[in-house]
Every structure is written in structure tokens, then in C-alpha cells.
PQR file with spaces between the fields and no chain letter, atoms N, CA, C, O and H, PARSE charges and radii, in Angstrom:
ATOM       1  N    UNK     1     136.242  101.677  141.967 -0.4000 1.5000
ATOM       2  CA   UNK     1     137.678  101.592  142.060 -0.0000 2.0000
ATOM       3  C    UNK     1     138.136  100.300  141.391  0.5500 1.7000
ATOM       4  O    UNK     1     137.605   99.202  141.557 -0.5500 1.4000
ATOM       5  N    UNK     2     139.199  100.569  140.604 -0.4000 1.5000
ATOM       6  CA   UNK     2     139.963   99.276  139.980 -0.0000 2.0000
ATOM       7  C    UNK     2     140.474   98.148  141.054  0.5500 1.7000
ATOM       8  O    UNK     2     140.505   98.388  142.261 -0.5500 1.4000
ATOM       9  H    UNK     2     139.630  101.461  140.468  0.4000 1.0000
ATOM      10  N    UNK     3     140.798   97.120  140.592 -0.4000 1.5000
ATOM      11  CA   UNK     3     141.443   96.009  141.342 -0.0000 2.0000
ATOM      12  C    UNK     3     143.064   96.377  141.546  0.5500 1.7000
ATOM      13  O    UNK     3     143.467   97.254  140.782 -0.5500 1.4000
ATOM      14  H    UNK     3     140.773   96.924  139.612  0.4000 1.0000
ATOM      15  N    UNK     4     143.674   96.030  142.124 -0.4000 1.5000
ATOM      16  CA   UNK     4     144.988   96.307  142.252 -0.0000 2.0000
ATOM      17  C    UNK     4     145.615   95.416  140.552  0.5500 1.7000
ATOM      18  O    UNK     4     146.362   96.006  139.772 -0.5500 1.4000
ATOM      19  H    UNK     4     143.347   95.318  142.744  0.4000 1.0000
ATOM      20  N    UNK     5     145.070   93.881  140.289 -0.4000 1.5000
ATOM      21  CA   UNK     5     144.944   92.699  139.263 -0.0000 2.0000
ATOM      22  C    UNK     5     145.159   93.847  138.367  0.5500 1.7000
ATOM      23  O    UNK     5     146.263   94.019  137.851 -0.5500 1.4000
ATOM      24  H    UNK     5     144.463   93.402  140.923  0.4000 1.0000
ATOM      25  N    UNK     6     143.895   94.863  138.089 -0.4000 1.5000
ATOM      26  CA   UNK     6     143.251   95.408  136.663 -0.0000 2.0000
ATOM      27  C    UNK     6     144.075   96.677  136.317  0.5500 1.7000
ATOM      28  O    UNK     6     144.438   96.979  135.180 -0.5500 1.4000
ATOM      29  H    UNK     6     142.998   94.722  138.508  0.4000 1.0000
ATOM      30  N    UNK     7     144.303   97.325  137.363 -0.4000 1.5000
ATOM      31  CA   UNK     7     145.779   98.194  137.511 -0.0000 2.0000
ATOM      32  C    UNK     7     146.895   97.872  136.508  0.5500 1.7000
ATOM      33  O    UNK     7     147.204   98.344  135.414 -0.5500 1.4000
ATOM      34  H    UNK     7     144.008   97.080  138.287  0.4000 1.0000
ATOM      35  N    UNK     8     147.465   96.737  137.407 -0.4000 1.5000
ATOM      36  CA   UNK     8     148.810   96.558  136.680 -0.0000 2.0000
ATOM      37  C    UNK     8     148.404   95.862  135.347  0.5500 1.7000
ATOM      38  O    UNK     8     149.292   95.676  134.514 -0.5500 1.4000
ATOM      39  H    UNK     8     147.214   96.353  138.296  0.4000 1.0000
ATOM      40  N    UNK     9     147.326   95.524  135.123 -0.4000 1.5000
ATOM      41  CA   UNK     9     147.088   94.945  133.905 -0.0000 2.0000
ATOM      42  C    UNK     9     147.293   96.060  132.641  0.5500 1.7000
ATOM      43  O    UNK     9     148.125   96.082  131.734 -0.5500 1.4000
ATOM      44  H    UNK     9     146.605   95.675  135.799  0.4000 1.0000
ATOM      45  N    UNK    10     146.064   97.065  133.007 -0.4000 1.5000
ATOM      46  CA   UNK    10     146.422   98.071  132.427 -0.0000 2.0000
ATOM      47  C    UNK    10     147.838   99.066  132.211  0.5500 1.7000
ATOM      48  O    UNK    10     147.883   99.989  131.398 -0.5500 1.4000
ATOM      49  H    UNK    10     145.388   97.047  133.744  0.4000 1.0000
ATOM      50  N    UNK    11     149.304   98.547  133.388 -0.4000 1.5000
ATOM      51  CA   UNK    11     150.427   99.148  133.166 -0.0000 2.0000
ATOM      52  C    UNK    11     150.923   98.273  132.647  0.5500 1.7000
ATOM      53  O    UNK    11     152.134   98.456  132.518 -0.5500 1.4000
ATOM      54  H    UNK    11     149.267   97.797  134.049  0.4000 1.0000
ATOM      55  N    UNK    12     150.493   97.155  132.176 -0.4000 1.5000
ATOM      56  CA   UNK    12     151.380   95.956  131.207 -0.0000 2.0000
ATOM      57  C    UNK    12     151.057   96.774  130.180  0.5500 1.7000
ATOM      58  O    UNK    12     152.032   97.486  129.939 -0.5500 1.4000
ATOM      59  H    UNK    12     149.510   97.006  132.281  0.4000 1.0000
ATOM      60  N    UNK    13     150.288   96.973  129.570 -0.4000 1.5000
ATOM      61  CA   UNK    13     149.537   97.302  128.204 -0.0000 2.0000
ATOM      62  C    UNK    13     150.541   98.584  127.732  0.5500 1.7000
ATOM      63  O    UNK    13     151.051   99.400  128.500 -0.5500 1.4000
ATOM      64  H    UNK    13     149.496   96.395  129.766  0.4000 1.0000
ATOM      65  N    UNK    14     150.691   98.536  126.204 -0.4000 1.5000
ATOM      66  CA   UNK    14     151.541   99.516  125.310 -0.0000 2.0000
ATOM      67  C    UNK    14     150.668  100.312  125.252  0.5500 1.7000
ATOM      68  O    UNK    14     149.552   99.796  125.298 -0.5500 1.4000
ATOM      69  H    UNK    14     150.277   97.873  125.581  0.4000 1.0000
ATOM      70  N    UNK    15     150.692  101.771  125.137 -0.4000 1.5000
ATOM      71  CA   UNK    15     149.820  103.006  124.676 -0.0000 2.0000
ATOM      72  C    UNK    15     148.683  102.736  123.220  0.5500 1.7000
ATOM      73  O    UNK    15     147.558  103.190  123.014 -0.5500 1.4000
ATOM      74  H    UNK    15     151.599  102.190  125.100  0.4000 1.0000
ATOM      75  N    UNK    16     149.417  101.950  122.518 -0.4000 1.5000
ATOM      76  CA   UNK    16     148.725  101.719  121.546 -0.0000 2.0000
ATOM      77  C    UNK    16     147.005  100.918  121.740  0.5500 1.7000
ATOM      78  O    UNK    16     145.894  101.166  121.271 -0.5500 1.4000
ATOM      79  H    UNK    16     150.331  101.581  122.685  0.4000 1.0000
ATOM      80  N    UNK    17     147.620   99.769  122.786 -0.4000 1.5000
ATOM      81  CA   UNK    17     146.769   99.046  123.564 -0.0000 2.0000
ATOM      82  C    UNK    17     145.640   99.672  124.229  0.5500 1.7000
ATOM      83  O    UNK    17     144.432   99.471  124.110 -0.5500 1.4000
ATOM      84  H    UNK    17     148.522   99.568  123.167  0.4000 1.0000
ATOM      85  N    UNK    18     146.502  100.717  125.176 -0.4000 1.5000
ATOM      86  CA   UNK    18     145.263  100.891  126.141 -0.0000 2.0000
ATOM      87  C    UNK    18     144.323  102.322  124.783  0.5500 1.7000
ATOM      88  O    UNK    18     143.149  102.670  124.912 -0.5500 1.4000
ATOM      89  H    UNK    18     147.484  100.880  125.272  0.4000 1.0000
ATOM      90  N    UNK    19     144.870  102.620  124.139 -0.4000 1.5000
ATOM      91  CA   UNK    19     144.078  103.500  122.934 -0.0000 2.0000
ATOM      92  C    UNK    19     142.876  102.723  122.050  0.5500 1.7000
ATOM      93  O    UNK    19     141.764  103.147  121.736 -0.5500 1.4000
ATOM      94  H    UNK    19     145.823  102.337  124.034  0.4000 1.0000
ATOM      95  N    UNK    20     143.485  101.486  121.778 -0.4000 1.5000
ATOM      96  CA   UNK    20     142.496  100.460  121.207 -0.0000 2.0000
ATOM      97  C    UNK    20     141.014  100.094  122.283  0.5500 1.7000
ATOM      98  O    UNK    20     139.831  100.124  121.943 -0.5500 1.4000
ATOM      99  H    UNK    20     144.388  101.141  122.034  0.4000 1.0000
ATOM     100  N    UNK    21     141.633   99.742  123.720 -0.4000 1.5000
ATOM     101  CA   UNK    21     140.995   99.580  124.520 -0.0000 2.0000
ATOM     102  C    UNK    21     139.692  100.668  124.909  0.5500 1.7000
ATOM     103  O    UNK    21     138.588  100.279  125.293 -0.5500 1.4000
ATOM     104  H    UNK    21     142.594   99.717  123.997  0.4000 1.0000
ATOM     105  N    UNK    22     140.119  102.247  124.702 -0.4000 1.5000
ATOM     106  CA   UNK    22     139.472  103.193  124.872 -0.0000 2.0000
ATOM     107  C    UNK    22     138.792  103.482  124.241  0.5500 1.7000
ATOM     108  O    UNK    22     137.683  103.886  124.589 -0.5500 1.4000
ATOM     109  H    UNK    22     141.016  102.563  124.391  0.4000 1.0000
ATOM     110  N    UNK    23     139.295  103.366  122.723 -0.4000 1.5000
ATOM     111  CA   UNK    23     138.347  103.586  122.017 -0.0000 2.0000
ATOM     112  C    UNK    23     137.080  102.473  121.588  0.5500 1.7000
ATOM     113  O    UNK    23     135.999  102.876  121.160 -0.5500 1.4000
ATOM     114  H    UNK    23     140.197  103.039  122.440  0.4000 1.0000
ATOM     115  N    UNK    24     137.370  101.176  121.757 -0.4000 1.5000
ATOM     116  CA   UNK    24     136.075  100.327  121.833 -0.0000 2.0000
ATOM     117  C    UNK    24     135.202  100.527  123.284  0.5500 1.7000
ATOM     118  O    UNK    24     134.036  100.141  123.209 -0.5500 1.4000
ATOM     119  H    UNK    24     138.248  100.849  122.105  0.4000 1.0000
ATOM     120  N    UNK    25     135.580  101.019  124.433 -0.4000 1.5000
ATOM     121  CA   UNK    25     134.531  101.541  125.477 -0.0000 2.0000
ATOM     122  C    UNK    25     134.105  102.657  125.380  0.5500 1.7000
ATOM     123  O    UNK    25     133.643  103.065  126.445 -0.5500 1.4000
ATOM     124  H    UNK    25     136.528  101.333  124.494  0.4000 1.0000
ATOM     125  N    UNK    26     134.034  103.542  124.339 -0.4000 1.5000
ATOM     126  CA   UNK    26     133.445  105.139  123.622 -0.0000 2.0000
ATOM     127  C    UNK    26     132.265  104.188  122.466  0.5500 1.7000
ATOM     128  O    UNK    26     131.045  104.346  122.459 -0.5500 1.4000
ATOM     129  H    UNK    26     134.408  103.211  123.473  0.4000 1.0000
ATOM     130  N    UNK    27     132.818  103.504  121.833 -0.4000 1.5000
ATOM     131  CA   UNK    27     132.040  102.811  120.510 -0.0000 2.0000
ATOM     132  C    UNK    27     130.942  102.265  121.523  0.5500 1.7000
ATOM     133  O    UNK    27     129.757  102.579  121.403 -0.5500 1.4000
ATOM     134  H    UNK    27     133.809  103.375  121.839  0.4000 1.0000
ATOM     135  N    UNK    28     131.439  101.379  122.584 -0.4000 1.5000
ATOM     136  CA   UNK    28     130.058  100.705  123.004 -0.0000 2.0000
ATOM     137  C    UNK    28     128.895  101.384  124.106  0.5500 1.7000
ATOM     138  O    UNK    28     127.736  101.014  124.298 -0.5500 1.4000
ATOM     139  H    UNK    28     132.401  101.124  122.681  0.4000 1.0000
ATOM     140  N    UNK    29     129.562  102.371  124.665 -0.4000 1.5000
ATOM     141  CA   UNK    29     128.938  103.415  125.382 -0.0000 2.0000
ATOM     142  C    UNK    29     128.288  104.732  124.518  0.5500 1.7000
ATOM     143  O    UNK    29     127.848  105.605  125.267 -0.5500 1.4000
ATOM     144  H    UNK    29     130.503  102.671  124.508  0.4000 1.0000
ATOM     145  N    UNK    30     128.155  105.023  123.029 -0.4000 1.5000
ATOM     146  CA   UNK    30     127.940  106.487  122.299 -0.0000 2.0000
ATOM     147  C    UNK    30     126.566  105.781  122.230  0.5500 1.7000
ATOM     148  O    UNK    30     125.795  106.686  122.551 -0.5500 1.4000
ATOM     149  H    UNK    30     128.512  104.314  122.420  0.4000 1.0000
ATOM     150  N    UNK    31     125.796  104.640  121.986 -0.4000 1.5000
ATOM     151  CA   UNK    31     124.393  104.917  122.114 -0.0000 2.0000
ATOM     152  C    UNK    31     123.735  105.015  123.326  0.5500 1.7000
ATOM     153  O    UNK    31     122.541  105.312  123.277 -0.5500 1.4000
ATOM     154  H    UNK    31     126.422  103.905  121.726  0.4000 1.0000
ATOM     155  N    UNK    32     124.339  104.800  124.585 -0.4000 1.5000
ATOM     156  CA   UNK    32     123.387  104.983  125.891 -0.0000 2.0000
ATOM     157  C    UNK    32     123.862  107.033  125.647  0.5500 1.7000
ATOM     158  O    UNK    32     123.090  107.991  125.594 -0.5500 1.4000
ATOM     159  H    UNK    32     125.309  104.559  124.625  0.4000 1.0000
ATOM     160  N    UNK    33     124.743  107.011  125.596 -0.4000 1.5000
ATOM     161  CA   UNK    33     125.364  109.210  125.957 -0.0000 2.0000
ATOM     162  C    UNK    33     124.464  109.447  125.305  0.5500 1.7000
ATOM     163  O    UNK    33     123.738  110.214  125.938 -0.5500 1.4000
ATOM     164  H    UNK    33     125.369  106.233  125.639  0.4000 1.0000
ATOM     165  N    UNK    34     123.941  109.160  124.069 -0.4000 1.5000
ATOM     166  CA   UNK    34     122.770  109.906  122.954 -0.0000 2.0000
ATOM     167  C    UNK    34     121.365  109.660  123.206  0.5500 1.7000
ATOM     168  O    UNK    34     120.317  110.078  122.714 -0.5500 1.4000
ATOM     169  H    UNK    34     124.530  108.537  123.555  0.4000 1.0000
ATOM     170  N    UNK    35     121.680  108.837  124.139 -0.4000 1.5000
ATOM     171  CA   UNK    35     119.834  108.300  124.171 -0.0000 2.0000
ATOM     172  C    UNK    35     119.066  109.426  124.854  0.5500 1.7000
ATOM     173  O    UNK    35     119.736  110.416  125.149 -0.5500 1.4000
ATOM     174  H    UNK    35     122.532  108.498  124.538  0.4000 1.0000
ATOM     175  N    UNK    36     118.217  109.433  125.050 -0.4000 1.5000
ATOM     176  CA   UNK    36     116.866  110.821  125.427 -0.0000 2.0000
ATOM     177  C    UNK    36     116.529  112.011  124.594  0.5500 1.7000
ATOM     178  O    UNK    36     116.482  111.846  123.375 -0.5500 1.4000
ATOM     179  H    UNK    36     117.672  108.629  124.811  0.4000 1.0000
ATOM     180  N    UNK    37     116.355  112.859  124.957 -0.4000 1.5000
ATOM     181  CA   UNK    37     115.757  114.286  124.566 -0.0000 2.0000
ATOM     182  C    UNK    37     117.030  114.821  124.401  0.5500 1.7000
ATOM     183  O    UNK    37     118.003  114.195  124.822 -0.5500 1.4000
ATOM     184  H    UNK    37     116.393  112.993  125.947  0.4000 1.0000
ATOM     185  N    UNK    38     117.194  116.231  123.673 -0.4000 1.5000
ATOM     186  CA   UNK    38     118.428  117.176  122.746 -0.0000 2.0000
ATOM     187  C    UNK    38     119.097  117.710  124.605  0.5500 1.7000
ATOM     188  O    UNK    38     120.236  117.808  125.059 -0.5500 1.4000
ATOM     189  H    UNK    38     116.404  116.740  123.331  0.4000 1.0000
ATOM     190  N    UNK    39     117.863  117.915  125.146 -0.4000 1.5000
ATOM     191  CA   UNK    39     118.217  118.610  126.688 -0.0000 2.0000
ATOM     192  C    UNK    39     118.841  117.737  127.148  0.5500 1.7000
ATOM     193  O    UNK    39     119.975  118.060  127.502 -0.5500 1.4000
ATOM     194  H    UNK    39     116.937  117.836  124.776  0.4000 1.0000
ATOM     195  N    UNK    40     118.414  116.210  127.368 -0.4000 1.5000
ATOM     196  CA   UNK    40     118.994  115.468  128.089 -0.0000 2.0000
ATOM     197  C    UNK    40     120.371  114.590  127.706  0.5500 1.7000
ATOM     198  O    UNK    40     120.902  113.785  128.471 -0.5500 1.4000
ATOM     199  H    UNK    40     117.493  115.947  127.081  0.4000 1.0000
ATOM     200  N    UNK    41     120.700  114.826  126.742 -0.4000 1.5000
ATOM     201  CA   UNK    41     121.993  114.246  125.912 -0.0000 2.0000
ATOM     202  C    UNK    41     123.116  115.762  126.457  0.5500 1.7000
ATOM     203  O    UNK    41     124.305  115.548  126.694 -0.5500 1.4000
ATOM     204  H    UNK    41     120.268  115.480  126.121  0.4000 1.0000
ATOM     205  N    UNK    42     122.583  117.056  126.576 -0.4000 1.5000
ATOM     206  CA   UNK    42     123.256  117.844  126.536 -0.0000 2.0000
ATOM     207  C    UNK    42     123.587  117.955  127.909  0.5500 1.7000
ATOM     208  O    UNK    42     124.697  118.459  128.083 -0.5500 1.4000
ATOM     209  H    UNK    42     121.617  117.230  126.384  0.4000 1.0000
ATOM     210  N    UNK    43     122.928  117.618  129.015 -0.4000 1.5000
ATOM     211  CA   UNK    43     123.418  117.653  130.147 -0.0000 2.0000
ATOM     212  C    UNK    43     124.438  116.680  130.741  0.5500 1.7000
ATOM     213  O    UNK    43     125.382  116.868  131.509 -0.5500 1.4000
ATOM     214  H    UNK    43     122.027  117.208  128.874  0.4000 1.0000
ATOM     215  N    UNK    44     123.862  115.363  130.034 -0.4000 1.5000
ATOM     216  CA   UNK    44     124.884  114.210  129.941 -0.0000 2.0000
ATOM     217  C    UNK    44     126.426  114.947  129.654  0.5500 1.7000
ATOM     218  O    UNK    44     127.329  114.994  130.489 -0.5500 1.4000
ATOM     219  H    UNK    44     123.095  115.210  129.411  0.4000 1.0000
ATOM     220  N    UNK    45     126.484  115.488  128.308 -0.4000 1.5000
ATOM     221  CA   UNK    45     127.394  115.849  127.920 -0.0000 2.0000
ATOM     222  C    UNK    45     128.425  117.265  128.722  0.5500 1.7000
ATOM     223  O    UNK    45     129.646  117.343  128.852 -0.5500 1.4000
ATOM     224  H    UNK    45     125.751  115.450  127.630  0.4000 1.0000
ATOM     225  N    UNK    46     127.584  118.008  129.041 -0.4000 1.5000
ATOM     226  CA   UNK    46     127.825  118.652  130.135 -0.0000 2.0000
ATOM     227  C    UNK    46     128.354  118.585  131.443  0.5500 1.7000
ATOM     228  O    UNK    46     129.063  119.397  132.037 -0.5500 1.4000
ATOM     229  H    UNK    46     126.592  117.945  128.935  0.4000 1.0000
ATOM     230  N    UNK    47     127.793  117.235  131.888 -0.4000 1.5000
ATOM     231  CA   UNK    47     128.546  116.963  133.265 -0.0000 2.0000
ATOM     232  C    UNK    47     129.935  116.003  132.824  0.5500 1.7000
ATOM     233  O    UNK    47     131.016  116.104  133.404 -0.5500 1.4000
ATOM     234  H    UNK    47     127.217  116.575  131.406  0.4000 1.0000
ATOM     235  N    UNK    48     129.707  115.203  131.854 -0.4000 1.5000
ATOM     236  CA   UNK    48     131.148  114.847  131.212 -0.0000 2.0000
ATOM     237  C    UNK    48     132.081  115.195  131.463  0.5500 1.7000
ATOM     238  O    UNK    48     133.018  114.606  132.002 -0.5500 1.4000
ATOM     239  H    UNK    48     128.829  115.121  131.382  0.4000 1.0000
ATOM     240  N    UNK    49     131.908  117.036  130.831 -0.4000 1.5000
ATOM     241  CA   UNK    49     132.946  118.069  130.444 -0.0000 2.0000
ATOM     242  C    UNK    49     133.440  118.452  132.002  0.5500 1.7000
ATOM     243  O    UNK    49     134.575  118.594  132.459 -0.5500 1.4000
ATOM     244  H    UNK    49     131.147  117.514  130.393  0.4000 1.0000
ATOM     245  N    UNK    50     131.809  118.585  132.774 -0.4000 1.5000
ATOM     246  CA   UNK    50     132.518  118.961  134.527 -0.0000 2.0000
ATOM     247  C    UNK    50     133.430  118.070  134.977  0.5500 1.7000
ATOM     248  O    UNK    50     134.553  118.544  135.145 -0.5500 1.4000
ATOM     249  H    UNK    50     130.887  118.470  132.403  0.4000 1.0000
ATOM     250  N    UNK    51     133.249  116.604  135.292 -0.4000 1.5000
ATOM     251  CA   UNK    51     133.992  115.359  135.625 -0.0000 2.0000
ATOM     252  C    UNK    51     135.562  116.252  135.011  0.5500 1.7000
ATOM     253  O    UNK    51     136.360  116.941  135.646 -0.5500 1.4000
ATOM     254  H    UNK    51     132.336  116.218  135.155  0.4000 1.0000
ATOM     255  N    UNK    52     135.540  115.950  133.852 -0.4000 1.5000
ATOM     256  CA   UNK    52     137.429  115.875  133.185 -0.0000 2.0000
ATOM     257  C    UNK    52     137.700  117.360  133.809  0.5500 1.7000
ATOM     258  O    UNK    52     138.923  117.452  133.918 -0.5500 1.4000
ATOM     259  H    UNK    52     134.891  115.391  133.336  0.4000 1.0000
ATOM     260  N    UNK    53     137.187  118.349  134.184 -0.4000 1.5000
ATOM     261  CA   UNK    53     137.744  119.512  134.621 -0.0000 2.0000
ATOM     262  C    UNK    53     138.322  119.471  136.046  0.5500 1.7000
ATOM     263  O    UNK    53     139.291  119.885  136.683 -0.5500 1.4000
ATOM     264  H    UNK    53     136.194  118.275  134.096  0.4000 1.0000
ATOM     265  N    UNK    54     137.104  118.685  136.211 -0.4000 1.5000
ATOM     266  CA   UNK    54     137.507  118.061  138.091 -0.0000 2.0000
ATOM     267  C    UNK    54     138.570  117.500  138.049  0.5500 1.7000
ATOM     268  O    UNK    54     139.470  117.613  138.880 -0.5500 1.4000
ATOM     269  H    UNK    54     136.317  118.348  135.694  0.4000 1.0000
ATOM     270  N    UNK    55     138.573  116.840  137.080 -0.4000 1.5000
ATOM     271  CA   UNK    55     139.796  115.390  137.300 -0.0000 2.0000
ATOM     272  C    UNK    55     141.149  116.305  136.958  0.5500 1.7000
ATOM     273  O    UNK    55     142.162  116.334  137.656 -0.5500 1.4000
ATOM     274  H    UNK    55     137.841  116.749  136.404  0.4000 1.0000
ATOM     275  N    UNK    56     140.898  117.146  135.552 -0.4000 1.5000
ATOM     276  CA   UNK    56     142.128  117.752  135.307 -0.0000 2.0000
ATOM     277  C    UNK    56     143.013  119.014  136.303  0.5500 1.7000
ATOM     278  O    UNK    56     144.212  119.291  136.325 -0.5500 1.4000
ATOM     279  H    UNK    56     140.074  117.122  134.986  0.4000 1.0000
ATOM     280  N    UNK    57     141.606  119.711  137.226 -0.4000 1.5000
ATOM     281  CA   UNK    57     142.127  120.900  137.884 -0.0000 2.0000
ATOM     282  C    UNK    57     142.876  119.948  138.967  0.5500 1.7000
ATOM     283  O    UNK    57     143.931  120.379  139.433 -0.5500 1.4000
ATOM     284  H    UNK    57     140.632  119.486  137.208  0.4000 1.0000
ATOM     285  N    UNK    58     142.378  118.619  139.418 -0.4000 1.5000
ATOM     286  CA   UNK    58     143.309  117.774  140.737 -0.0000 2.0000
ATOM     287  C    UNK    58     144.783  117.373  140.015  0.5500 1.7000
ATOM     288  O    UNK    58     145.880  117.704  140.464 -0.5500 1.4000
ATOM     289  H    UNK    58     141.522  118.268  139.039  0.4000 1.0000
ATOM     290  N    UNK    59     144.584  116.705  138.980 -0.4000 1.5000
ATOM     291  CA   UNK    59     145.769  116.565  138.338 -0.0000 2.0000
ATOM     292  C    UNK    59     147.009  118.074  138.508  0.5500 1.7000
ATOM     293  O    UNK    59     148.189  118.059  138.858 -0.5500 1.4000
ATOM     294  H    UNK    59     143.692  116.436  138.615  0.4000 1.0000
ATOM     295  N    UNK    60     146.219  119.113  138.140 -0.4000 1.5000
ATOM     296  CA   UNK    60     147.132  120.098  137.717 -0.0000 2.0000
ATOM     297  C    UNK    60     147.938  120.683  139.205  0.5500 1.7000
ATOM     298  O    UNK    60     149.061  121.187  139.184 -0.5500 1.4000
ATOM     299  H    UNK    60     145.261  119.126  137.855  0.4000 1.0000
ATOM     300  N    UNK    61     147.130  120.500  140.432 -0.4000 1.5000
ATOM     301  CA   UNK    61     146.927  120.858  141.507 -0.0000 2.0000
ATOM     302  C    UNK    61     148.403  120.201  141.886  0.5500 1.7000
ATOM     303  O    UNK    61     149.497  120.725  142.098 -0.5500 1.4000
ATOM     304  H    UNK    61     146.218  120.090  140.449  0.4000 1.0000
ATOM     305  N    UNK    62     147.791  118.331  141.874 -0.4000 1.5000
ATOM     306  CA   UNK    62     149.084  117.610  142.368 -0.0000 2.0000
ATOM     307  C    UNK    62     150.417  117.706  142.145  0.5500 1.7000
ATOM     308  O    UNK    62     151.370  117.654  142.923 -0.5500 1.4000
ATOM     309  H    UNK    62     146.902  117.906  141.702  0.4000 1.0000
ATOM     310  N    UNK    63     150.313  117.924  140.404 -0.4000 1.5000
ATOM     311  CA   UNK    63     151.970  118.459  139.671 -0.0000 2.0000
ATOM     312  C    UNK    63     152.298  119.402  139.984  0.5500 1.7000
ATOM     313  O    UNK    63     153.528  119.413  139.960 -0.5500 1.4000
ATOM     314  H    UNK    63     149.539  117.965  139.773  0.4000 1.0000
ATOM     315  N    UNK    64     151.656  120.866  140.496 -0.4000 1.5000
ATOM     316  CA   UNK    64     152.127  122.378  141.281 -0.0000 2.0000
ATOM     317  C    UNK    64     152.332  121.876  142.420  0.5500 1.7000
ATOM     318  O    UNK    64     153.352  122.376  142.894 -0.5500 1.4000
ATOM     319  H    UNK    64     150.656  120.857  140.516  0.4000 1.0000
ATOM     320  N    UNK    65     151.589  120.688  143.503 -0.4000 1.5000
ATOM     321  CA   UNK    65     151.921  120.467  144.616 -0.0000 2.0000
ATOM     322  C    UNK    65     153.280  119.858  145.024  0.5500 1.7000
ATOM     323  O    UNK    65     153.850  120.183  146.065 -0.5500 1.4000
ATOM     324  H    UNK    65     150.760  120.283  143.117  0.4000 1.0000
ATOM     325  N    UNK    66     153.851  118.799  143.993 -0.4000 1.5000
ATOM     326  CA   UNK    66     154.636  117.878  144.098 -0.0000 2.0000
ATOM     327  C    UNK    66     156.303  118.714  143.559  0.5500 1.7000
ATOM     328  O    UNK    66     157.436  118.537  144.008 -0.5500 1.4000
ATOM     329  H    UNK    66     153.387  118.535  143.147  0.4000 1.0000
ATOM     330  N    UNK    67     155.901  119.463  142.645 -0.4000 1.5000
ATOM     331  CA   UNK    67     156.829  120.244  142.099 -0.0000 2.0000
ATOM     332  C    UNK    67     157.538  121.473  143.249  0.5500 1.7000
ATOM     333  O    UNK    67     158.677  121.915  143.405 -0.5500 1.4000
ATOM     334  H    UNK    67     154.981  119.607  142.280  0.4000 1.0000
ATOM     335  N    UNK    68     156.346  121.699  143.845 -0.4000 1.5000
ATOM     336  CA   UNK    68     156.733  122.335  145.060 -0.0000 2.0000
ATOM     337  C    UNK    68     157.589  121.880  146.266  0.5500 1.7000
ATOM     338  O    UNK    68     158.352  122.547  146.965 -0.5500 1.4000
ATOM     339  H    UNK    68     155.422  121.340  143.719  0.4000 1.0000
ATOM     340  N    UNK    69     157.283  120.653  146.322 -0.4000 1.5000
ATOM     341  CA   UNK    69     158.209  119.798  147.182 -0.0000 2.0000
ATOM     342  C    UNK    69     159.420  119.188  146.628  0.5500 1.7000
ATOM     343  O    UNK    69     160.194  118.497  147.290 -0.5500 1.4000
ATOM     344  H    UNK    69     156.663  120.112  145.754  0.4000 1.0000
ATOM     345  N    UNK    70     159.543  119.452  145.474 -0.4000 1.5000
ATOM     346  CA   UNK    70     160.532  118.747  145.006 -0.0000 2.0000
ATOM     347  C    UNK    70     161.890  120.070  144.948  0.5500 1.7000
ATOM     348  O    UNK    70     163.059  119.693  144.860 -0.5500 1.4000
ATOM     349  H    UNK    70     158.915  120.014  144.936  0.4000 1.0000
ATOM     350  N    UNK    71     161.577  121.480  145.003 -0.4000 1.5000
ATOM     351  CA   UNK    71     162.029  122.520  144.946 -0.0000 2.0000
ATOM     352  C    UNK    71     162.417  122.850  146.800  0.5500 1.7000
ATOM     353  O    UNK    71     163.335  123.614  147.098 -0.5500 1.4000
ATOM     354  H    UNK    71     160.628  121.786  145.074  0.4000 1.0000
ATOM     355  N    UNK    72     161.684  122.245  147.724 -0.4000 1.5000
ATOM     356  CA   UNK    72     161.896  123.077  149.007 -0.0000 2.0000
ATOM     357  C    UNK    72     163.318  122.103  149.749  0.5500 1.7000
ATOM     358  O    UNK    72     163.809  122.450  150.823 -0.5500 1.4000
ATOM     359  H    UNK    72     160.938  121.624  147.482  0.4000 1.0000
């Protein structure tokens, strides 16, 4: 979990910023994701894809949830 500090740090930051930011923690993290066997890069990559589905089906969940309350 973030700091409350590292939070708002990150809501100071322009889009452009936190894009710069993202993309140098992909650059310095793509040789550990590739490291091992074709199997083991692919499972890496695999549970990746599970994580953002997780993250995105809660996301999608909260905006049908909130939207719902905002309607009753």
C-alpha cells in the first residue's frame, strides 16, 4: 500500500508525468518479466493479464455500483 505522502504526490503530477513515470518502471522491470524458460515468462505474463482483469472487473463493478446510487 502507498503512503498517504506518495498518493498525493502522485495527484500533484500532470498525466504526462505520471506516463513518463510508468513508463521508466516497465523499462526497468522488462528484464526480470523475461527472465526464465518460454513457460515461465508466459505464466508471468499470464497472471499479469489475470491481476488487470481483477482490478478492471472491481473497477467496472464500483462505477455500476455507484451509478446505481446515484440514480436511487
Amino acid at each position: 500500500m502507498l503512503s498517504p505522502e506518495t498518493l498525493e504526490a502522485y495527484r500533484q503530477m500532470t498525466p504526462s508525468e505520471r506516463l513518463v513515470l510508468t513508463l521508466a518502471m516497465m523499462k526497468e522491470s522488462e528484464p526480470y518479466l523475461l527472465l526464465g524458460s518460454s513457460a515461465q515468462v508466459s505464466r508471468k505474463f499470464q497472471r499479469i493479464n489475470e491481476q488487470n482483469d481483477e482490478r478492471n472487473s472491481a473497477m467496472l463493478s464500483q462505477l455500476a455500483r455507484s451509478q446505481r446510487l446515484d440514480h436511487d
